[in-house]
OpenMM code with the backbone's topology and positions (N, CA, C; nanometers):
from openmm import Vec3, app, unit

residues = "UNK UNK UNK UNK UNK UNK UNK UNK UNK UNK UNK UNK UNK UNK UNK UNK UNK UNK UNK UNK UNK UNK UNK UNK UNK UNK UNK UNK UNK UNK UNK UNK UNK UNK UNK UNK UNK UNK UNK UNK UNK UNK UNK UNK UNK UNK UNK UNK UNK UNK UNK UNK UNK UNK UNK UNK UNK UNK UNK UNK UNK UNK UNK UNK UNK UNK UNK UNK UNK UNK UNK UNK UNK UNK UNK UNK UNK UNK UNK UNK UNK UNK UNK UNK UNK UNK UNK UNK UNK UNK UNK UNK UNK UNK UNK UNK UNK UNK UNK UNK UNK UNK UNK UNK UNK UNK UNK UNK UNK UNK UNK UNK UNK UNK UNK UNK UNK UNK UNK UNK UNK UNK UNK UNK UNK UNK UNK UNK UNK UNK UNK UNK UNK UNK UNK UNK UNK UNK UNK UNK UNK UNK UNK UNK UNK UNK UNK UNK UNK UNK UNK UNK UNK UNK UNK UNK UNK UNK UNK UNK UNK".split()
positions = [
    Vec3(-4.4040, -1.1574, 3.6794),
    Vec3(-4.4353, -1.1196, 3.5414),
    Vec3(-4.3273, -1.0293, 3.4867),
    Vec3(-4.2848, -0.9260, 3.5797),
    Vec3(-4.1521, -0.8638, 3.5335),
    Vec3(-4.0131, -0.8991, 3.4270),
    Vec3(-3.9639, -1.0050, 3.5084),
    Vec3(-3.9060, -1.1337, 3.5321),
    Vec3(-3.9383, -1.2033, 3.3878),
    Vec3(-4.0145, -1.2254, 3.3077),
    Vec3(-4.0649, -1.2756, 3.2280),
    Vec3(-4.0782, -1.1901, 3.0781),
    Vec3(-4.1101, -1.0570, 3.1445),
    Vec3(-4.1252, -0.9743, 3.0270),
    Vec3(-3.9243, -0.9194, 3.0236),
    Vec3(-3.8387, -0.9193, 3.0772),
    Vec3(-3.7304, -0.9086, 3.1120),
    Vec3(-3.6550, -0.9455, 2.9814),
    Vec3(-3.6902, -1.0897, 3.0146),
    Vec3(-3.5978, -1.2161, 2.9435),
    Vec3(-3.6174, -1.2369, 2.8069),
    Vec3(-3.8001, -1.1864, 2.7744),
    Vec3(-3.8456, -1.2035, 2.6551),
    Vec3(-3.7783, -1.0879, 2.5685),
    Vec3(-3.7648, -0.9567, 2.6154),
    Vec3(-3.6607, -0.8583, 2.5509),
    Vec3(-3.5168, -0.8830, 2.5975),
    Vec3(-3.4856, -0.9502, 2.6439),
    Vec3(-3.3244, -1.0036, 2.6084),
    Vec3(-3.2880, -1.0869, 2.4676),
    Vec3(-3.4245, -1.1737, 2.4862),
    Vec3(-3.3936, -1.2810, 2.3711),
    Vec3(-3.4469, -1.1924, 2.3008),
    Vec3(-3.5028, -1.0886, 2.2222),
    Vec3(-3.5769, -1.0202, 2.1349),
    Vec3(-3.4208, -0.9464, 2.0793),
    Vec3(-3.3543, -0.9003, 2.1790),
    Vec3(-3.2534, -0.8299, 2.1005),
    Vec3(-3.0897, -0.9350, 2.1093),
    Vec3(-3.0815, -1.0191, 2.1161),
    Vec3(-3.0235, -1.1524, 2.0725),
    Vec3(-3.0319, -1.2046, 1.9564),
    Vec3(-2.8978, -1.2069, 1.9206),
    Vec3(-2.9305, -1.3071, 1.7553),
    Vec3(-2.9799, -1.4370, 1.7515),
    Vec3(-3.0235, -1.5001, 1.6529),
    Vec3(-3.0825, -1.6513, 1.6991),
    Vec3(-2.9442, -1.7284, 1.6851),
    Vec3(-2.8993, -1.8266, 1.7215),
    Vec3(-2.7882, -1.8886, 1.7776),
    Vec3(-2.7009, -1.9539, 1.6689),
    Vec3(-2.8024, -1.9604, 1.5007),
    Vec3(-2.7698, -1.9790, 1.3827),
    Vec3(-2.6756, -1.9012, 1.3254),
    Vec3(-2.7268, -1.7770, 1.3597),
    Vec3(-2.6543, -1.6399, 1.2950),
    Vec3(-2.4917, -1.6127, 1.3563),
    Vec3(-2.4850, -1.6347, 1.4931),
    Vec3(-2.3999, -1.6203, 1.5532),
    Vec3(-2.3066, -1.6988, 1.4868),
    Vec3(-2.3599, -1.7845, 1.5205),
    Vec3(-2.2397, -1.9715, 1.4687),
    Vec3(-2.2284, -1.9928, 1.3076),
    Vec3(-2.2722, -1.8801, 1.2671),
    Vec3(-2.2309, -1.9105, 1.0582),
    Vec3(-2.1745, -1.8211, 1.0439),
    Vec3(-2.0249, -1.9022, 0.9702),
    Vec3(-1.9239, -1.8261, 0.9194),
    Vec3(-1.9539, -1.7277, 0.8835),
    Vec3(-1.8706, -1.6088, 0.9074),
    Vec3(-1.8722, -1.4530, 0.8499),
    Vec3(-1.8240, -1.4774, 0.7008),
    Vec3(-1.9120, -1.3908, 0.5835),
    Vec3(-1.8631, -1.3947, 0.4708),
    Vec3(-1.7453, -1.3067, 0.4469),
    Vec3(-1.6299, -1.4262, 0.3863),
    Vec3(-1.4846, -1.3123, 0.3904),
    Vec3(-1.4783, -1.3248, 0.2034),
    Vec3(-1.4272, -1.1881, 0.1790),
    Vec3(-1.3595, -1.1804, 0.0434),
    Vec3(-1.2834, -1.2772, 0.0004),
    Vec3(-1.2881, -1.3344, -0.1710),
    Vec3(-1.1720, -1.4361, -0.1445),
    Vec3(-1.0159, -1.3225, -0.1536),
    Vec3(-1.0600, -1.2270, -0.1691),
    Vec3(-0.9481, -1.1547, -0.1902),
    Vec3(-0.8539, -1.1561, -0.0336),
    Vec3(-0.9229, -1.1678, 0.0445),
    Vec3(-0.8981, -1.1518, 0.1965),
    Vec3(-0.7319, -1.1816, 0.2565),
    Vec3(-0.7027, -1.3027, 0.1907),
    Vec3(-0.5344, -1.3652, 0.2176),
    Vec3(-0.4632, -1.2820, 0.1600),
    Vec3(-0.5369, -1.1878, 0.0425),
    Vec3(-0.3840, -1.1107, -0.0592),
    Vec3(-0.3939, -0.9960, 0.0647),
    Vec3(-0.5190, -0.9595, 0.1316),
    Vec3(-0.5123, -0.8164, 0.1730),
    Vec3(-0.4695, -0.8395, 0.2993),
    Vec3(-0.4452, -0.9876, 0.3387),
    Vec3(-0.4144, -0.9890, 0.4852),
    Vec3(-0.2559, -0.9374, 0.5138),
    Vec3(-0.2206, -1.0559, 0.3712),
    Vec3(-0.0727, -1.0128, 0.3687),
    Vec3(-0.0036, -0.9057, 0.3151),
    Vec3(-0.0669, -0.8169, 0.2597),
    Vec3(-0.0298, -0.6910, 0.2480),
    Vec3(-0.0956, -0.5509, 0.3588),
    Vec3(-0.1532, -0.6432, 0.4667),
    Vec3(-0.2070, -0.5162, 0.5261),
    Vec3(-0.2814, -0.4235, 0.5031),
    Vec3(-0.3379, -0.4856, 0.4140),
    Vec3(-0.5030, -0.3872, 0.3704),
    Vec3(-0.6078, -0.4135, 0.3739),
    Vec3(-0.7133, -0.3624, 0.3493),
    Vec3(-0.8269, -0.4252, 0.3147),
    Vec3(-0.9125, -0.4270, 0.2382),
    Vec3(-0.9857, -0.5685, 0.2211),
    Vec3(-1.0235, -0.6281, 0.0759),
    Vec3(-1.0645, -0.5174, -0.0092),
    Vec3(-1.1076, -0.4036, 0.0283),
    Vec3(-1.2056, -0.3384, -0.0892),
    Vec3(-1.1241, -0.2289, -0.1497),
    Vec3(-0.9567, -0.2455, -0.0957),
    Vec3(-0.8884, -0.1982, -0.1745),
    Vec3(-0.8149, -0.2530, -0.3040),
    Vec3(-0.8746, -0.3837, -0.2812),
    Vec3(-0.8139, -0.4737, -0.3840),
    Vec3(-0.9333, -0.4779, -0.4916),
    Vec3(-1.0227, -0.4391, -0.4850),
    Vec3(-1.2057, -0.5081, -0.5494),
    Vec3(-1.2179, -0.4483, -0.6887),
    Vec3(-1.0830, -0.3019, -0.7063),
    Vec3(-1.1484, -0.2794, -0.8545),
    Vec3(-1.0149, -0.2817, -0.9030),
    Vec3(-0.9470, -0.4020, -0.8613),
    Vec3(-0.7704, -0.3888, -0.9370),
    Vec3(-0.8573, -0.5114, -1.0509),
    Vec3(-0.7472, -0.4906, -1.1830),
    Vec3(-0.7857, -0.5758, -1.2422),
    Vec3(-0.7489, -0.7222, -1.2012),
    Vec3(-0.7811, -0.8390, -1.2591),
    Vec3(-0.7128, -0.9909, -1.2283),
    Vec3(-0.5909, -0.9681, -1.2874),
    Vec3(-0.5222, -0.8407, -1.3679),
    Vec3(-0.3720, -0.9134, -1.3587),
    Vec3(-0.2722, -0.8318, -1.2845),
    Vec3(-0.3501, -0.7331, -1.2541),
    Vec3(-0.2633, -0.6746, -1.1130),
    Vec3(-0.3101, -0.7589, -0.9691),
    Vec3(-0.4140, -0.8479, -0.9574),
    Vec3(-0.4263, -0.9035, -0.8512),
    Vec3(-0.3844, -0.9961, -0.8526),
    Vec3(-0.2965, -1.1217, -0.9716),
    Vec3(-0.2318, -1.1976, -0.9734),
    Vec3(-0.0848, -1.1312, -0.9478),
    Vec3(-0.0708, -1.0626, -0.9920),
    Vec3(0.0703, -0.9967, -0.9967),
    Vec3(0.0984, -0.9406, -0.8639),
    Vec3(0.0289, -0.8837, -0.7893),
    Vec3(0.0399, -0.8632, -0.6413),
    Vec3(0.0361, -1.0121, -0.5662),
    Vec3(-0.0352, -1.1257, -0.6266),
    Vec3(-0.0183, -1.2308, -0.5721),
    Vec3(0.1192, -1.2712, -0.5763),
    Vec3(0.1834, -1.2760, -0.6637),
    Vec3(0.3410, -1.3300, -0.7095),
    Vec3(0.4261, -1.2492, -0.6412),
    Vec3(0.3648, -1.1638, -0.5392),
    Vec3(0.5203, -1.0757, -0.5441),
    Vec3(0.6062, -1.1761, -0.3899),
    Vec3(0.7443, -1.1406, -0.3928),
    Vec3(0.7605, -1.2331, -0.3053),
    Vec3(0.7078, -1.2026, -0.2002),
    Vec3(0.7306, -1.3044, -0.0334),
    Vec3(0.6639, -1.2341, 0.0736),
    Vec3(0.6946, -1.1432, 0.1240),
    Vec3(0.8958, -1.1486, 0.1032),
    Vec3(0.9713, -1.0109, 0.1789),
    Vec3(0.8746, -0.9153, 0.1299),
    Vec3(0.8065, -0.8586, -0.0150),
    Vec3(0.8293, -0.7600, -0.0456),
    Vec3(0.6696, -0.6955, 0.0449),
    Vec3(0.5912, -0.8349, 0.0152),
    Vec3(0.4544, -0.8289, 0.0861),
    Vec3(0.4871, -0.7444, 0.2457),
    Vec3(0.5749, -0.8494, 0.2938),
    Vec3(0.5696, -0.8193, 0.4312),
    Vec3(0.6150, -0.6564, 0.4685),
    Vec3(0.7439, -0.6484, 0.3903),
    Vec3(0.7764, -0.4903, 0.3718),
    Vec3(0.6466, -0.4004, 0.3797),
    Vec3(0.5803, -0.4204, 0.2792),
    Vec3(0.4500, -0.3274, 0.2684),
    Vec3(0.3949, -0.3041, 0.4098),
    Vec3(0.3386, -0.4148, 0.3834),
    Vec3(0.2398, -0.4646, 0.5251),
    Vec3(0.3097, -0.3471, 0.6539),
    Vec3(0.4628, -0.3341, 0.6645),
    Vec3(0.5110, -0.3040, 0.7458),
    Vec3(0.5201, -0.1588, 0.7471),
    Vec3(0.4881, -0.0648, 0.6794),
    Vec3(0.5137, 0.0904, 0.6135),
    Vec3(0.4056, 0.1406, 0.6724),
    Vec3(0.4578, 0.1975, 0.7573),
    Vec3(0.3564, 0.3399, 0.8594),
    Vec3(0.2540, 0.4230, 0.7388),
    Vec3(0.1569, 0.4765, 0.7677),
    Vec3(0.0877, 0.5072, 0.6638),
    Vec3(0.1673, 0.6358, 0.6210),
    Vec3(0.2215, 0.7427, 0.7275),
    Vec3(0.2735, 0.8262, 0.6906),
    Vec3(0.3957, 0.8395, 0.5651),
    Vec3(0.4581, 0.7138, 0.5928),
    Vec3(0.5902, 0.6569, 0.4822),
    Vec3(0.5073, 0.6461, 0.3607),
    Vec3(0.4156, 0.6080, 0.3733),
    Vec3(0.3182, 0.5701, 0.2609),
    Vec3(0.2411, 0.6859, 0.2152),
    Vec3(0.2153, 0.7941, 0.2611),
    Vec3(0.1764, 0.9060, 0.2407),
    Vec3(0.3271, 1.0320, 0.1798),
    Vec3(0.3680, 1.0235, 0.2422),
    Vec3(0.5213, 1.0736, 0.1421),
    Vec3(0.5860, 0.9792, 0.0535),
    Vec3(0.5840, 0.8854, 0.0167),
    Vec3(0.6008, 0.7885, -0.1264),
    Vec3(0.4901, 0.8698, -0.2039),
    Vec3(0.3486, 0.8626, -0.2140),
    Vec3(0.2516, 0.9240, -0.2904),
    Vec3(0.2806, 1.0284, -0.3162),
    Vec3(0.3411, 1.1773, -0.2103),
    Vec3(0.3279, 1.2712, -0.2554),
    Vec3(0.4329, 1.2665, -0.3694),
    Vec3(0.5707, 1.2111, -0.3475),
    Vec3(0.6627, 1.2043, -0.4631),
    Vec3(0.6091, 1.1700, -0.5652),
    Vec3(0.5234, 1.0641, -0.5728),
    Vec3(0.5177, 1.0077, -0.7318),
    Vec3(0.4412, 1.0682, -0.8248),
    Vec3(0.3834, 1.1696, -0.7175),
    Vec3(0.2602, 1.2737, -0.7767),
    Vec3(0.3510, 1.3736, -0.8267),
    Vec3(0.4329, 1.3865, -0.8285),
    Vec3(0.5256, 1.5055, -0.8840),
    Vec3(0.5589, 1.5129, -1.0161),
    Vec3(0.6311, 1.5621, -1.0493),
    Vec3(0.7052, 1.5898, -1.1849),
    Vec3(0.8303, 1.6955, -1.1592),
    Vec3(0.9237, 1.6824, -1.2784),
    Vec3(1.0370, 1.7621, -1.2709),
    Vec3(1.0710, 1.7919, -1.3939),
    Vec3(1.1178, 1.9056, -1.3835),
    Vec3(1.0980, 2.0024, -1.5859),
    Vec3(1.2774, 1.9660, -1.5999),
    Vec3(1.3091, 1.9804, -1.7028),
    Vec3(1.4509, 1.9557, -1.7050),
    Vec3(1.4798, 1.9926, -1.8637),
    Vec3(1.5869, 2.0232, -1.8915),
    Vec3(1.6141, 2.1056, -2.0105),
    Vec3(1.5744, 2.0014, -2.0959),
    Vec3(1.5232, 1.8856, -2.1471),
    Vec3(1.4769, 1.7843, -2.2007),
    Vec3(1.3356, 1.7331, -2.1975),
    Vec3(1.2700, 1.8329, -2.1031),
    Vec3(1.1210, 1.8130, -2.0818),
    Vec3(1.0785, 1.7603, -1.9478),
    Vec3(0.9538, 1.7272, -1.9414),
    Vec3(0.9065, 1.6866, -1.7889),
    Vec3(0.9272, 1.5387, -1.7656),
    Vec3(0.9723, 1.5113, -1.6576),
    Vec3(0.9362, 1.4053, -1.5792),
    Vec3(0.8929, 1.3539, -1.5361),
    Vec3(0.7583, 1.2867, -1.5271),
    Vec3(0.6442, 1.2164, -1.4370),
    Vec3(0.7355, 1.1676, -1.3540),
    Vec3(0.7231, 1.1345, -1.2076),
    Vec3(0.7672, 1.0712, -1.1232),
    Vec3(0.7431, 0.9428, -1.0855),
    Vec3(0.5714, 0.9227, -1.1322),
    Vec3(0.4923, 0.8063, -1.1633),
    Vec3(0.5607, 0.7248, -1.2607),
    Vec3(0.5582, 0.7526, -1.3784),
    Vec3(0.6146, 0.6911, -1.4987),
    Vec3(0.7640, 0.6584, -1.4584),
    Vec3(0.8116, 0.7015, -1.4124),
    Vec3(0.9805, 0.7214, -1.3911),
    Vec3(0.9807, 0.6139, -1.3107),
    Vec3(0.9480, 0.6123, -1.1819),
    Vec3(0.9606, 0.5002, -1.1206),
    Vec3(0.9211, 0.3802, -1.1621),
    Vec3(0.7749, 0.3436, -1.1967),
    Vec3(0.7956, 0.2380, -1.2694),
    Vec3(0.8550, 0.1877, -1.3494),
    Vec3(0.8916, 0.2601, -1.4485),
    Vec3(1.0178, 0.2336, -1.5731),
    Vec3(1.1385, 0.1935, -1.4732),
    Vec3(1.1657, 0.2624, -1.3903),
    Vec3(1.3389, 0.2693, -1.3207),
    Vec3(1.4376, 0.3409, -1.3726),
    Vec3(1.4044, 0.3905, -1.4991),
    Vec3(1.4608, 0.5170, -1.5210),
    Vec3(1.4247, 0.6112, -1.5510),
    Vec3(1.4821, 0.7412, -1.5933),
    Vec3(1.4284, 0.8210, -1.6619),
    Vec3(1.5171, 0.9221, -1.7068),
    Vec3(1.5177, 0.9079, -1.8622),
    Vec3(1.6208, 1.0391, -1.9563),
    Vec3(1.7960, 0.9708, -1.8977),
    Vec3(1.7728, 0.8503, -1.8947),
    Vec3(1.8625, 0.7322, -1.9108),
    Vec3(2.0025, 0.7699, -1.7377),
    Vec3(1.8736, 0.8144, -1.6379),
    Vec3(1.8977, 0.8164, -1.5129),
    Vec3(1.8262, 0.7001, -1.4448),
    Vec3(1.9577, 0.6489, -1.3242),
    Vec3(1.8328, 0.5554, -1.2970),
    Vec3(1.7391, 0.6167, -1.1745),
    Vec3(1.6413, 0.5716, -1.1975),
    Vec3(1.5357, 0.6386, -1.0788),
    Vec3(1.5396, 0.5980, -0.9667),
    Vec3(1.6164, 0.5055, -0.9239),
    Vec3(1.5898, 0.4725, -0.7725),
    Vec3(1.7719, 0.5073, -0.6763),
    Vec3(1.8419, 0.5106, -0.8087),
    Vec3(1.9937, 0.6194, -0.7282),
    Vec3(1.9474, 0.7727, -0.7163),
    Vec3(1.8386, 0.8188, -0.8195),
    Vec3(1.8030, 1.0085, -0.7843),
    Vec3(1.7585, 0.9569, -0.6846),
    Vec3(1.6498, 0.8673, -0.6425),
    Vec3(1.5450, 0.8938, -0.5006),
    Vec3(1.6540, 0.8559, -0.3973),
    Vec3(1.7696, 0.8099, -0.4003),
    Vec3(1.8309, 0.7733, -0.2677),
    Vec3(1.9389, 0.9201, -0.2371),
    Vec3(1.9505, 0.9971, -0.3890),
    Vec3(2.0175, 1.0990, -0.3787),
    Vec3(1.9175, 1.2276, -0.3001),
    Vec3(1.7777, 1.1992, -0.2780),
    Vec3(1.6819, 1.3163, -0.3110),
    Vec3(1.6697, 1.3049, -0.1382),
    Vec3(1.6564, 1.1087, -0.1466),
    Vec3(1.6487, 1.1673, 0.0660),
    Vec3(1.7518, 1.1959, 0.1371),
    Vec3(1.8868, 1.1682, 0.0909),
    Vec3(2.0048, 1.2169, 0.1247),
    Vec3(2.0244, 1.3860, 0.1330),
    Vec3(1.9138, 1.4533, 0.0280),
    Vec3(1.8962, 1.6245, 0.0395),
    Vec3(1.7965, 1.6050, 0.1366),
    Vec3(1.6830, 1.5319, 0.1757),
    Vec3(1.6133, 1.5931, 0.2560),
    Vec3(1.6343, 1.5769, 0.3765),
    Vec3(1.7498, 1.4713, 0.3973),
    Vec3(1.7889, 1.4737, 0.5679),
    Vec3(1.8792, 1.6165, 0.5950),
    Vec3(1.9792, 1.6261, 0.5183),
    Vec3(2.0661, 1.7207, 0.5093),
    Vec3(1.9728, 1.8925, 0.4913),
    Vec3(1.8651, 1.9030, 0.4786),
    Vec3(1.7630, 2.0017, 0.4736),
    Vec3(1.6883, 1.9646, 0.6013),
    Vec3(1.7006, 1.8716, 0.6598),
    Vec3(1.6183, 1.8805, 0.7799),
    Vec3(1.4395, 1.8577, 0.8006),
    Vec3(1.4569, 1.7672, 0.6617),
    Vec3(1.3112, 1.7892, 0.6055),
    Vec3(1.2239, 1.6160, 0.6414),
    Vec3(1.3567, 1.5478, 0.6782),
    Vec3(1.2927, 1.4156, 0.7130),
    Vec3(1.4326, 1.3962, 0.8199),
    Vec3(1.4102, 1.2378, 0.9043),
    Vec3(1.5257, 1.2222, 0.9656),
    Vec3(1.5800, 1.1092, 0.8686),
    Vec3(1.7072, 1.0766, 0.9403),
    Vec3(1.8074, 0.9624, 0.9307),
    Vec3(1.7006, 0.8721, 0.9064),
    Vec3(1.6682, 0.8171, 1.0061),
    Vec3(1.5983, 0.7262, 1.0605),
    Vec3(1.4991, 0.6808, 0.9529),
    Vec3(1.4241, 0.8066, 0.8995),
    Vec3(1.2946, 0.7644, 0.7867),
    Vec3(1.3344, 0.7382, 0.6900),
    Vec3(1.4733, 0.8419, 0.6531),
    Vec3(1.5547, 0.8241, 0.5246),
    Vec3(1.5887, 0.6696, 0.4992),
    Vec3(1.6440, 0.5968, 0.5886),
    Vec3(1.7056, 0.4583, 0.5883),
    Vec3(1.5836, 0.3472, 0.5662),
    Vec3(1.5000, 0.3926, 0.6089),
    Vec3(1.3520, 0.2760, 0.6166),
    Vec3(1.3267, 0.3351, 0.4946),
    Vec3(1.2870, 0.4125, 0.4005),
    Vec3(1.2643, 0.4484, 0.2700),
    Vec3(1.3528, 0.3885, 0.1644),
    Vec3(1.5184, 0.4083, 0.2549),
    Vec3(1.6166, 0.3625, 0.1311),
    Vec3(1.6167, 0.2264, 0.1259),
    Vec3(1.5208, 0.1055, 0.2328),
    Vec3(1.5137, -0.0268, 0.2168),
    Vec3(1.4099, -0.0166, 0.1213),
    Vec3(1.2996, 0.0489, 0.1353),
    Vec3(1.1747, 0.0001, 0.0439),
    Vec3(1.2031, 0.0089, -0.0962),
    Vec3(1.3052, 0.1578, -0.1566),
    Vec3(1.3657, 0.1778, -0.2482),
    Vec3(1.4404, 0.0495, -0.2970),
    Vec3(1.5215, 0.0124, -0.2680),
    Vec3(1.5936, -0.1418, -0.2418),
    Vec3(1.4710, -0.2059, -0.3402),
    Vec3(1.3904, -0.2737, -0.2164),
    Vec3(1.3030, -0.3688, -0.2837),
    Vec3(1.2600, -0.3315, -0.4040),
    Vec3(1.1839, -0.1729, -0.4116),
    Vec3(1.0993, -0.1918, -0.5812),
    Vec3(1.2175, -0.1461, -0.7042),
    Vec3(1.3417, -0.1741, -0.6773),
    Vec3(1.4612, -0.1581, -0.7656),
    Vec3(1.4420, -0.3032, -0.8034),
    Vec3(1.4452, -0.3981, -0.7511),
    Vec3(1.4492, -0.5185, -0.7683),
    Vec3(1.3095, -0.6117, -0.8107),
    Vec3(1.1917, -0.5342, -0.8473),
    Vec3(1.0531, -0.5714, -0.8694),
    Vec3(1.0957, -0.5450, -1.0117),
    Vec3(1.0004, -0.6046, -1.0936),
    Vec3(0.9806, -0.5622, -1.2868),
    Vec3(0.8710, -0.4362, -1.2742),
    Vec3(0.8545, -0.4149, -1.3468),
    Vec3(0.7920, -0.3231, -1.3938),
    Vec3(0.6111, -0.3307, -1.3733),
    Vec3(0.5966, -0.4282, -1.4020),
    Vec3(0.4604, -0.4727, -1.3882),
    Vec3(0.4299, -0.5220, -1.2616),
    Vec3(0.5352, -0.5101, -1.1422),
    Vec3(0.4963, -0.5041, -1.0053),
    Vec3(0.5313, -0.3822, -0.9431),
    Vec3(0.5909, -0.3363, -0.9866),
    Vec3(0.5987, -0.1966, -0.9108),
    Vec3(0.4904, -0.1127, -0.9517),
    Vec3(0.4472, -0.1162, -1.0816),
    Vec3(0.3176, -0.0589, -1.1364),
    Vec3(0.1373, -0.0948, -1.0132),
    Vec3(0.1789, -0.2301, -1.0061),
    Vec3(0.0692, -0.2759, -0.9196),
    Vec3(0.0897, -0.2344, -0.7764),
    Vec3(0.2147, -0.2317, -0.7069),
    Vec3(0.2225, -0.1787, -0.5953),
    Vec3(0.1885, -0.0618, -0.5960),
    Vec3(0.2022, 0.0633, -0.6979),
    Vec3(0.2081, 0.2092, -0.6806),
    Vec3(0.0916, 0.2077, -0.7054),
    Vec3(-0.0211, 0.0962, -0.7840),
    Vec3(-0.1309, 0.1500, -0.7317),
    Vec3(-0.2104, 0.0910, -0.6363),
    Vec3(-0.1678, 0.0041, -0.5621),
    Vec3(-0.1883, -0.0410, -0.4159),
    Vec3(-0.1390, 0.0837, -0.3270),
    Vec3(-0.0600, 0.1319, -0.3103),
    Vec3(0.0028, 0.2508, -0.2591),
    Vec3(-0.1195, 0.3560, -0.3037),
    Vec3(-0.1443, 0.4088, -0.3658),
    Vec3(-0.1973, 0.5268, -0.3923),
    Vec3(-0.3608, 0.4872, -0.3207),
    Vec3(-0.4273, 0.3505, -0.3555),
    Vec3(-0.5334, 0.3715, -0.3399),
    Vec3(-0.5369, 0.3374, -0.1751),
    Vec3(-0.4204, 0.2816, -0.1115),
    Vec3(-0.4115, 0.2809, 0.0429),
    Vec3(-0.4242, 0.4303, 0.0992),
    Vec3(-0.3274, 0.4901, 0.0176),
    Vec3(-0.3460, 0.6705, 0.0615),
    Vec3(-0.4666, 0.7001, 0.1341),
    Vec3(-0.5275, 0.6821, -0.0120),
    Vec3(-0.6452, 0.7697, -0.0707),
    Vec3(-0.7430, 0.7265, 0.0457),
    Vec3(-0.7378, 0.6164, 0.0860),
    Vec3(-0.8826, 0.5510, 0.1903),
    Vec3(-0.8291, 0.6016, 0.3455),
    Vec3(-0.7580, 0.6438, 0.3609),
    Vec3(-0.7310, 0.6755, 0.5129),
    Vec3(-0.7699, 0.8682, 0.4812),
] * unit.nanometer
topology = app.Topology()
chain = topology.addChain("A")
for resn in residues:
    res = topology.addResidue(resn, chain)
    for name in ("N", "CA", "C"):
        topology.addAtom(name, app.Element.getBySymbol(name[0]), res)
């Protein structure tokens, strides 16, 4: 009887064999977040034309992402969160980068000038500097309306870890 009452609480805490064997419900968002290395519910309150527009981007740039330590990704944010006063007024760092320029500088020669001070300050290495100055690379070469969608793919990746 043991033996019997055993088996009946095995199968009691067992799924029925239906449940097991039916597809898991995936986001359709799921392929954009696969290939960018995120996940879906960071994509769930972008609008449809930043989620088309993250669709279009090429794969290098996807895969790049995908590839960025969170920490790299956590010092990109703190920069863009910045600003800089200048005898002409402030600078969003946000705005700046997306534009690609700013006060008819371009924004992505200051940021290659800015990690070039922070290796030389001792404040990052070589090493991070050069993997930054590729990603720099890529969103020099994005429009405007993808670098906009990446920075806020970026920010809201931050924000969830």
């Amino acid at each position: 009887a043991g033996g019997a009452t055993t088996t009946t609480a095995a199968h009691a805490r067992t799924p029925p064999a239906a449940a097991t064997t039916a597809p898991a419900t995936t986001s359709p968002l799921q392929p954009l977040a696969d290939s960018l290395g995120v996940a879906p519910r960071l994509l769930e309150s972008a609008s449809p034309t930043a989620i088309s527009t993250l669709e279009k981007l090429p794969s290098s740039v996807r895969t790049m992402y995908k590839s960025l330590d969170q920490r790299y990704k956590q010092l990109m944010v703190s920069k863009l969160h910045g600003s800089t006063s200048t005898l002409l007024g402030e600078v969003n760092h946000r705005e700046a980068f997306i534009e690609g320029s700013a006060m008819g500088f371009d924004t992505f020669d200051k940021l290659k000038e800015m990690l070039s001070e922070s290796v030389e300050e001792g404040k990052i290495s070589s090493a991070t500097a050069n993997k930054l100055s590729q990603v720099i690379e890529s969103f020099r070469h994005m429009s405007r309306t993808q670098r906009s969608a990446v920075v806020t793919l970026l920010e809201r990746d931050v924000a969830s870890h």
